[in-house]
C-alpha positions as CSV (number, residue, x, y, z in Angstrom):
1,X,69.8,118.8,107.1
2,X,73.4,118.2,107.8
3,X,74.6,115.1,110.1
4,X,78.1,116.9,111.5
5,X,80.2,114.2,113.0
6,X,81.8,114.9,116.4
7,X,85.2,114.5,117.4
8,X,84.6,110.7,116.1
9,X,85.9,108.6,112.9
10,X,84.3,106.2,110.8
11,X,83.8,103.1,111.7
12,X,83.8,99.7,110.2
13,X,83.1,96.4,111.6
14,X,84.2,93.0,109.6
15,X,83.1,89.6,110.6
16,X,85.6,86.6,110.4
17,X,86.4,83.3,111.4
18,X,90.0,84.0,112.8
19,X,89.9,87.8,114.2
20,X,93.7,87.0,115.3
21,X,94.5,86.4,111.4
22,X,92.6,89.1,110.5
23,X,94.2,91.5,112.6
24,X,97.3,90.9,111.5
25,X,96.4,91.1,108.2
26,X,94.9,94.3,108.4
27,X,98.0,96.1,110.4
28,X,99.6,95.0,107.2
29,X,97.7,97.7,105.5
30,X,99.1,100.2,108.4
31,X,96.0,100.2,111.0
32,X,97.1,100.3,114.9
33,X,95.7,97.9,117.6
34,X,93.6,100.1,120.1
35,X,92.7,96.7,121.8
36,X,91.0,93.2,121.6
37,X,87.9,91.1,124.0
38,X,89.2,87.5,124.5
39,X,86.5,85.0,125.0
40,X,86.9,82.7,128.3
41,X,89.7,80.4,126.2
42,X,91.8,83.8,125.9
43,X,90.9,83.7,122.2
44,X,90.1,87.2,120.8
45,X,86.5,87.6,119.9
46,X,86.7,91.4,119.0
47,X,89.9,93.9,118.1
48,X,90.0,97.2,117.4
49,X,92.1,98.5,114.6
50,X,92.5,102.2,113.8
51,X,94.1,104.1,110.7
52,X,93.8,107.9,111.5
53,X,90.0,108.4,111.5
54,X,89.1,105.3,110.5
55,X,87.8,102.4,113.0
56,X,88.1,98.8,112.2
57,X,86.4,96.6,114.3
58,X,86.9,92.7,113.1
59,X,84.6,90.8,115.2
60,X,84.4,86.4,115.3
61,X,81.8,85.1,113.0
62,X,80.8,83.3,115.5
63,X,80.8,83.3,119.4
64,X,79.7,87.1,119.8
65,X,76.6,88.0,121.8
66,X,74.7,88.9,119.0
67,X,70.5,88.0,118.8
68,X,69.6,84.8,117.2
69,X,68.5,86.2,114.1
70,X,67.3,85.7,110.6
71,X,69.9,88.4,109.5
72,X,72.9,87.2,111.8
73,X,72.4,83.6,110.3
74,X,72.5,84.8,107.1
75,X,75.9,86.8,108.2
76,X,77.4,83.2,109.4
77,X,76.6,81.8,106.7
78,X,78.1,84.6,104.1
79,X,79.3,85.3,101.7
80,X,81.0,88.2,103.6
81,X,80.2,92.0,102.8
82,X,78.8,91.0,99.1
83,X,78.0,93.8,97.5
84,X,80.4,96.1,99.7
85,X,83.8,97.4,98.8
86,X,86.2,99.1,101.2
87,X,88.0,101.7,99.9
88,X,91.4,102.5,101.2
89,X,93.5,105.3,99.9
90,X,97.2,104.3,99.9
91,X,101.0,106.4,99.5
92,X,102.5,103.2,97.4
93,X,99.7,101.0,95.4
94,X,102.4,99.2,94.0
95,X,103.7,98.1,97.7
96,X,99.8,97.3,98.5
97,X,99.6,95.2,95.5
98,X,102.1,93.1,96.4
99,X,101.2,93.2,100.0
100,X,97.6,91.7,98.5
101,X,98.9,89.3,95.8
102,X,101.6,87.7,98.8
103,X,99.1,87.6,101.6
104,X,96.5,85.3,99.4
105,X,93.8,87.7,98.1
106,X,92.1,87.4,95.0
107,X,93.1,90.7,92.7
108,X,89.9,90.9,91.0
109,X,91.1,94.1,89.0
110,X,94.5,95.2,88.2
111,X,96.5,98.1,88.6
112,X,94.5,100.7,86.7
113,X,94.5,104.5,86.1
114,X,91.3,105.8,86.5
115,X,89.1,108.6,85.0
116,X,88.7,110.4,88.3
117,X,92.7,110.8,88.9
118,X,93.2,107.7,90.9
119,X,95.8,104.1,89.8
120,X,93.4,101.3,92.2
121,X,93.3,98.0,92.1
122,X,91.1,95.7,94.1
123,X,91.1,92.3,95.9
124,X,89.4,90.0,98.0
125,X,90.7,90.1,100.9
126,X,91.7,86.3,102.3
127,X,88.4,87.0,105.0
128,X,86.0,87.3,101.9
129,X,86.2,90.7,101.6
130,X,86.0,93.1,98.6
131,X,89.0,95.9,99.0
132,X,89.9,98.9,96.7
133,X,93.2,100.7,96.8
134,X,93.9,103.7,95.4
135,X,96.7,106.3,95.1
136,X,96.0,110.1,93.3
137,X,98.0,110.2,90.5
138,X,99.5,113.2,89.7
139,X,98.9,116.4,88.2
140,X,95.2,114.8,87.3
141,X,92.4,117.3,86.1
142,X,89.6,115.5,88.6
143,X,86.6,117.0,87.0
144,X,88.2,116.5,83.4
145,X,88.4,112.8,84.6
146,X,84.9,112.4,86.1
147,X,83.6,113.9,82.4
148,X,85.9,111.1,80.5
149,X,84.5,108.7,83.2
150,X,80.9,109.5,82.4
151,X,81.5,109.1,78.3
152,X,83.2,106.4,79.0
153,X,80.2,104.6,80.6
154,X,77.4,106.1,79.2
155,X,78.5,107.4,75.8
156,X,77.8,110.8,76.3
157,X,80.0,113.8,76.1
């Protein structure tokens, strides 16, 4: 069985505690406003970013109509997205490093060439956040790469 995705795009939703800062810093990494909710204050509670396919939907930690639930308190109380990493492929990881490092995320891993064919770095983002950048580096042998990756990790060959 195939899921076939219709004339959509992926979408991702973030929870943060200052969806105005967060926007912002997320156009930063060349996603477009579609639009934003503002609560009754004129505060925006939800905003719509897009990147080509790609949705991003930052949403208020709090002050959404979501259910009282176990699993929304445990998303108040974070830590945000552990154990996900957003991967965005980029045209200049150098710029996007420096983008990162200025706008007060953590690099957690340097600028690094990769088995597969791709330099990345990642960071946590300044909303808690784990990111991954990459950029294809050239003339790279992808399956030569994902065999190197695999000795690499597991000691075989």
């Amino acid at each position: 069985m195939e899921v076939r995705v219709v004339a959509a795009s992926f979408r991702v939703g973030l929870r943060v505690g200052d969806v105005e800062a967060a926007a912002r810093f997320y156009r930063g990494f060349g996603f477009d406003e579609v639009g934003s909710v503002p609560n009754p204050d004129g505060q925006p509670v939800m905003t719509i970013l897009r990147r080509g396919e790609v949705q991003l939907i930052v949403d208020a930690l709090v002050g959404m109509p979501f259910p009282d639930s176990e699993r929304e308190r445990q998303t108040q109380t974070g830590p945000r997205g552990l154990g996900v990493a957003i991967g965005l492929g980029v045209d200049d990881l150098a710029v996007s490093y420096e983008y990162c490092r200025s706008a007060g995320c953590t690099i957690t891993s340097e600028p690094m060439d990769e088995a597969w064919g791709d330099r990345v770095f990642e960071c946590i983002d300044p909303f808690g956040y784990q990111w991954e950048f990459s950029q294809p580096i050239k003339d790279w042998q992808p399956a030569a790469g994902l065999q190197a990756a695999q000795a690499s990790w597991f000691g075989t060959r």
